[in-house]
N, C-alpha and C positions, 0 to 999 in steps of 0.2 A: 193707626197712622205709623206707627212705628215698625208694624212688619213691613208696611208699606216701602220706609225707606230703610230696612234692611236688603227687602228683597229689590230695591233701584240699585242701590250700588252692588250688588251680587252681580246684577246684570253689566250695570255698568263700565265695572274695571274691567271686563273684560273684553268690551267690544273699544275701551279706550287703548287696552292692549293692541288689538289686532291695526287697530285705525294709527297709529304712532310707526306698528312699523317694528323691525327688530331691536331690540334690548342695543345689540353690538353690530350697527349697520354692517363694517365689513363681513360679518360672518356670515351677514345672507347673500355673499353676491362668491362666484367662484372666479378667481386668481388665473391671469394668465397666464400663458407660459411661453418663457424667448424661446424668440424663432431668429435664426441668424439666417440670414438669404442667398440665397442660392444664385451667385453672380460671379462667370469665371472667363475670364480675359480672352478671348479666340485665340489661335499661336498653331504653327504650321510645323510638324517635325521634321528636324533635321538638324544639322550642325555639328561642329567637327567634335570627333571624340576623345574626352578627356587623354590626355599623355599624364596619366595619374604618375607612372614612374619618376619623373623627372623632377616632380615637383620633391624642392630640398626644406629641410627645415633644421638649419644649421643651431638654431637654439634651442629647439626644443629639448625637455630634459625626462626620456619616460619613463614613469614609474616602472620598475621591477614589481614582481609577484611576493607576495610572502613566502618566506623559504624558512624550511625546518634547521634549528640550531644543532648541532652536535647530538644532542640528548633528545630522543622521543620519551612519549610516554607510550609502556608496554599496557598494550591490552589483549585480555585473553575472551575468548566466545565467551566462556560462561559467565565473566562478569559481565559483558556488554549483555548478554539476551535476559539476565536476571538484572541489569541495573534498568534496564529499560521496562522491562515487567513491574518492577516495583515505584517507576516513577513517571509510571502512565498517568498524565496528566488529567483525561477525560473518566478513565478508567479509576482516579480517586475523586474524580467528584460525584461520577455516580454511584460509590460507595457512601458519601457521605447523606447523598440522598436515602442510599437505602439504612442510613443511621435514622435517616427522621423518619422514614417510616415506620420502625420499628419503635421509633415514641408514640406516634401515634397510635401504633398500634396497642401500647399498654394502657392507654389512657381512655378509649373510643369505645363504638357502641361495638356488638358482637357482628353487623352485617360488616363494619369498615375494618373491622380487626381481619375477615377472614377473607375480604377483596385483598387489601395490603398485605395480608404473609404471603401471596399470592403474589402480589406486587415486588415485596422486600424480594423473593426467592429470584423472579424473573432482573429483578437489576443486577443482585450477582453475579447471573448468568452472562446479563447486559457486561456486565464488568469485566467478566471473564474475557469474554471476545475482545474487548478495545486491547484488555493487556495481549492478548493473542497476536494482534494485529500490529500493536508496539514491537514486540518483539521481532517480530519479522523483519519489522520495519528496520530495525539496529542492524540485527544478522546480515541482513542482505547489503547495509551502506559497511555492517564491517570486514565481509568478503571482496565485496567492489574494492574499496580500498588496501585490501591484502594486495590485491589483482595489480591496482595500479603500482603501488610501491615495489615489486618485483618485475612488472611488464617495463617500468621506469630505467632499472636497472639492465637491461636487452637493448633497447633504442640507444640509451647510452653507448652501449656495445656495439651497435649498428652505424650510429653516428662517426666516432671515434673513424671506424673500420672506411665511412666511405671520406671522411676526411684524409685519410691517410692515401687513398686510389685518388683523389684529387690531385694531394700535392705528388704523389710520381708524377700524375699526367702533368703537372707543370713545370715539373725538372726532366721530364722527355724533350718538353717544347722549349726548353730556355736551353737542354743542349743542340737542340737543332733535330732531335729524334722523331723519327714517325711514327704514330701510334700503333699499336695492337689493332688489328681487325675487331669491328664492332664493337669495338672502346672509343666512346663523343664525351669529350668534357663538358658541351651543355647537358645531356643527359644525368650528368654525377650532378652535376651544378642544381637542377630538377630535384634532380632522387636530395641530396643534403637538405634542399629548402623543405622537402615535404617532413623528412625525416625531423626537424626543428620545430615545423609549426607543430606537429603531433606532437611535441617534448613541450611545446607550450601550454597546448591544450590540455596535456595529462598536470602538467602542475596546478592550472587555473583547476582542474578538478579534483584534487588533491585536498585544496581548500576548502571545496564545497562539500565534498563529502565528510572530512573530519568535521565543519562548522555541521553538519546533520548529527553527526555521531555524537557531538556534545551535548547538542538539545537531545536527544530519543533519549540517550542513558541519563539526563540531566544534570550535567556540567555547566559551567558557565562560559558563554559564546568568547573565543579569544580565538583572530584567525594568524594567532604565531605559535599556538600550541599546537602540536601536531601528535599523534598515535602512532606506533607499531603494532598493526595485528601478528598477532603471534600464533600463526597458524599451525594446522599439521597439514601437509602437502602431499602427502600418500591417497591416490586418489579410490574411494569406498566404490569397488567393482562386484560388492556382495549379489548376487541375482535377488530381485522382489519377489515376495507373493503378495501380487497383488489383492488378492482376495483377503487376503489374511491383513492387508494393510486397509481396506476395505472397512472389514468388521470392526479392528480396531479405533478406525476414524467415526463411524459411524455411533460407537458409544460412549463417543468422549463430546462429540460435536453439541456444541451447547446453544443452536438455534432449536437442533431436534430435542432438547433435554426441553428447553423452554415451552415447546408447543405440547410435547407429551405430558409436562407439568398441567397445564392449561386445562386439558381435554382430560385428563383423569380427577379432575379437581370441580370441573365446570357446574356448578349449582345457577338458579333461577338468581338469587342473589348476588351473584360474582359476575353478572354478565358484563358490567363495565369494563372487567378486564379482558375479558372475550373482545370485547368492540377493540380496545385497543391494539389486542394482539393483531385482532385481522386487519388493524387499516397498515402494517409495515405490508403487507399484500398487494393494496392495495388502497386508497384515500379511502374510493368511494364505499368499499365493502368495511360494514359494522358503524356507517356513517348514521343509519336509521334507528333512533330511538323511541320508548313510546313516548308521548307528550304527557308533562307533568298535571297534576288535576284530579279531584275529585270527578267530575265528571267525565273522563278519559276513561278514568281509572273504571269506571261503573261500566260505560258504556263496550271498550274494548278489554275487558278483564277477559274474558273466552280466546279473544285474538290474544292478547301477548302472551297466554301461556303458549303457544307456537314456537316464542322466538328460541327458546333455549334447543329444540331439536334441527333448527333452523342453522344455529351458531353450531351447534357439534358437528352439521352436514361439513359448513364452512371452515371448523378448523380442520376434519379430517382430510379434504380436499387440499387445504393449504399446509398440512404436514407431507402429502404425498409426494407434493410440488415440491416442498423443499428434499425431503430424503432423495428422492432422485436427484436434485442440482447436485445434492450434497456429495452421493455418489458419485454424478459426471467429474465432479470437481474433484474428485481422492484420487480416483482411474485417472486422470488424466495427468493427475502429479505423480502418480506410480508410473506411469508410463512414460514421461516426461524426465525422468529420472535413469528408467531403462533406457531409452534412447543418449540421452549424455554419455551414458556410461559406453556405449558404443562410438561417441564420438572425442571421448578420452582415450582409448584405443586405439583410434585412427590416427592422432593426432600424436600419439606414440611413437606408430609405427615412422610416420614421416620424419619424426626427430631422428629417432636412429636409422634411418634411410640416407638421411645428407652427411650425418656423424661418419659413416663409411664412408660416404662416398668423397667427404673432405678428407678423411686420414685416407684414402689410395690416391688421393691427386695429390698431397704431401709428401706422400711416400714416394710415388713414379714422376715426381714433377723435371728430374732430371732426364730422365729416361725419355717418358715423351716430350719434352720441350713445354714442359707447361709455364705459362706465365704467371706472373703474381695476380695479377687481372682477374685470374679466370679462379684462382682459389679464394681472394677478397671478396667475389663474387658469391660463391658460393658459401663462405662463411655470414656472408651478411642475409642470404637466404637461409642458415642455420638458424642466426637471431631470431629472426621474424619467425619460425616453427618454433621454436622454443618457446616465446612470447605468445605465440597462439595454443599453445600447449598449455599454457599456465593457463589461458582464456577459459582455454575446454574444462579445467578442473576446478575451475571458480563459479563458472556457471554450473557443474556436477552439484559441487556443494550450495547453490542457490536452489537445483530444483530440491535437496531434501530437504532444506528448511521451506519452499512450498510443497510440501507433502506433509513436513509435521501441522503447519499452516492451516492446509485444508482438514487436519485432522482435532485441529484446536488441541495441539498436544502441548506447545511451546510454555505457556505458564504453568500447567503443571509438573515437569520439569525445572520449576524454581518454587517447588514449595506454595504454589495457588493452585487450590481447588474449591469450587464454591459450595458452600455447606447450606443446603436445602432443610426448608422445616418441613417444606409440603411434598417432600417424595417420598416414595416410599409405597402409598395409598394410593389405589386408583377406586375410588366407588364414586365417582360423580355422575350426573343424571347423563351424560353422553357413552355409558357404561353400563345404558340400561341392557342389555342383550347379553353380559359378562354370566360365569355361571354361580362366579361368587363373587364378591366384594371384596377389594382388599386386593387385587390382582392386580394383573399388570397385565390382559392379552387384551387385545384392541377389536374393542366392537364391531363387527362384521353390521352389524344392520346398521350401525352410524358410518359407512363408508361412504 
């Protein structure tokens, strides 16, 4: 009798479960989601168009921009590309992570010790790159901003110049004088406004770039503190070899350091890190694992010894992939570099093109009857070339920091380089075709 009513309520409580219904009624039922309706007034276009000019706004009171006090702070490259390497945000947490691997790895069995020095070696590398990329990132907001604070300095000079061809034209017309041919005072009135809004523009970006430059190097955000880059202005017309810039990028480049780690390393027991490498490839690739189990295990033991010649096919493939991007990517900043440099030249030549030709219309402006018009004129198109002058050689100096970039050269140039436990050795089982162990030449039958 007693099993009897063990085994009723064995029975029981559970068909009392099912019959009652869920524990947490809401939890079995799924949540709607607003829908706001779709309901819009009919309305015929047309109607007269805003007279936006006119409209006055006698009180309004606008804010001014933040504007730098007397005193900048000087900043030089090498502190901006080394403060920003050093206080790469992403780039020190994933350091810290590769601190806890390395606990782990004193502590764990011998398979997890030598997936993780594997692991520890690859986030270094990981690390490497973010500071790579920090840096770049500083370099490039601290040239823009060289750019602007010098380009700021010309519009000035341009503005000034067309303010001053204004007011003649308005002491021609209050003495009763007829203008110069192909001199229109709406035209100046045009050219000032544009010239103004561009001096507004470059301050508002002024701000934005310094407020960048404080977080990369990691300062704290204040948008009245402002910087001086403290440039060198001599623009670097050295010719490239490209090839030679090539080789050197290619042995520094620490995605190919990472995969080559991988593939000289790669045992039947490391293969989690294999899976991992290949899903930046790709999600779906090294998504396939074998299923956990005694009975898996018995049943596909012949099949998953497959997978590790399987995974060396896949990383070889996806090392090829990348050395070529990698290459595209060096060649194209080598060349990108050679091409500037051709375009700081030109823009050379044009400067001292109008430098003459404003000193002979200075010089003969009595002789031929020259007017002020016509030399204001041409001085204000000196501004503008000089100004784009400056352009050409800020942009020179951006593509070689994308060239050290593509080269992952930029942290090690402050003292970072990643110290590997696992290189060095290449005898892992995707090295089976090597003639010795311990090498470094890359297996032809695992390609």
């Amino acid at each position: 009798m007693m099993l009897l009513r063990i085994l009723a309520i064995t029975l029981l409580i559970p068909l009392i479960a099912v019959w009652s219904g869920c524990a947490c009624p809401s939890s079995c039922r799924v949540p709607g989601t607003p829908v706001a309706p779709c309901q819009c007034e009919p309305a015929v276009a047309g109607g007269e168009t805003p007279d936006l000019a006119s409209l006055k706004c006698e009180d309004c009171k606008l804010l001014p921009l933040p504007l730098p006090t007397e005193t900048f702070q000087l900043l030089e490259p090498s502190i901006c590309q080394c403060s920003a390497v050093t206080n790469a945000t992403m780039a020190n947490m994933v350091e810290l992570e590769r601190h806890w691997a390395k606990v782990v790895i004193e502590c764990d069995t011998k398979n997890v010790r030598e997936n993780l020095c594997i692991d520890r070696d690859l986030l270094a590398l990981h690390a490497y790159g973010l500071r790579n990329d920090a840096a770049a990132a500083a370099l490039e907001t601290f040239y823009q901003l060289a750019g602007i604070e010098t380009q700021k300095d010309y519009l000035a000079k341009g503005i000034e110049e067309t303010e001053r061809t204004l007011k003649r034209i308005d002491q021609l017309r209050a003495n009763g004088l007829a203008l110069p041919n192909r001199i229109k005072r709406s035209s100046i009135v045009v050219r000032l406004g544009e010239l103004s809004d561009k001096q507004w523009q470059m301050d508002f970006l002024r701000i934005q770039l310094n407020g960048q430059l404080q977080r990369l190097i990691g300062c704290p955000l204040n948008e009245h503190t402002f910087y001086w880059p403290n440039v060198e202005w001599t623009p670097d017309l050295t010719p490239l070899d490209v090839e030679a810039e090539l080789a050197e990028g290619l042995a520094s480049r620490s995605d190919l350091r990472g995969l080559s780690l991988v593939i000289c390393n790669l045992e039947k027991s490391k293969l989690p890190v294999a899976r991992g490498v290949l899903k930046f490839a790709d999600s779906t690739v090294g998504s396939v694992e074998p299923i956990d189990g005694l009975i898996h295990a018995v049943r596909c033991f012949r099949c998953n010894q497959h997978e590790v010649p399987v995974r060396c096919r896949q990383l070889a493939l996806f090392y090829t992939e990348t050395e070529n991007l990698a290459t595209a990517e060096i060649k194209s900043a080598a060349y990108k570099v050679t091409l500037q440099q051709q375009r700081v030249v030109l823009a050379q030549e044009t400067v001292l093109e109008l430098r003459k030709n404003l000193h002979e219309l200075e010089e003969t402006r009595n002789i031929k009857d020259i007017t002020v018009f016509e030399i204001s004129q041409l001085r204000g198109q000196l501004y503008e070339a000089e100004s784009k002058l400056i352009e050409q050689v800020i942009t020179l100096k951006l593509a070689f920091i994308g060239l050290r970039k593509a080269q992952h050269a930029l942290p090690s140039e402050c003292g970072f380089s990643p110290t590997l436990c696992c290189e060095g050795c290449c005898n892992g089982e995707c090295m089976c075709c090597s003639e010795s162990k311990c090498d470094k030449k890359k297996c032809t039958c695992c390609q």
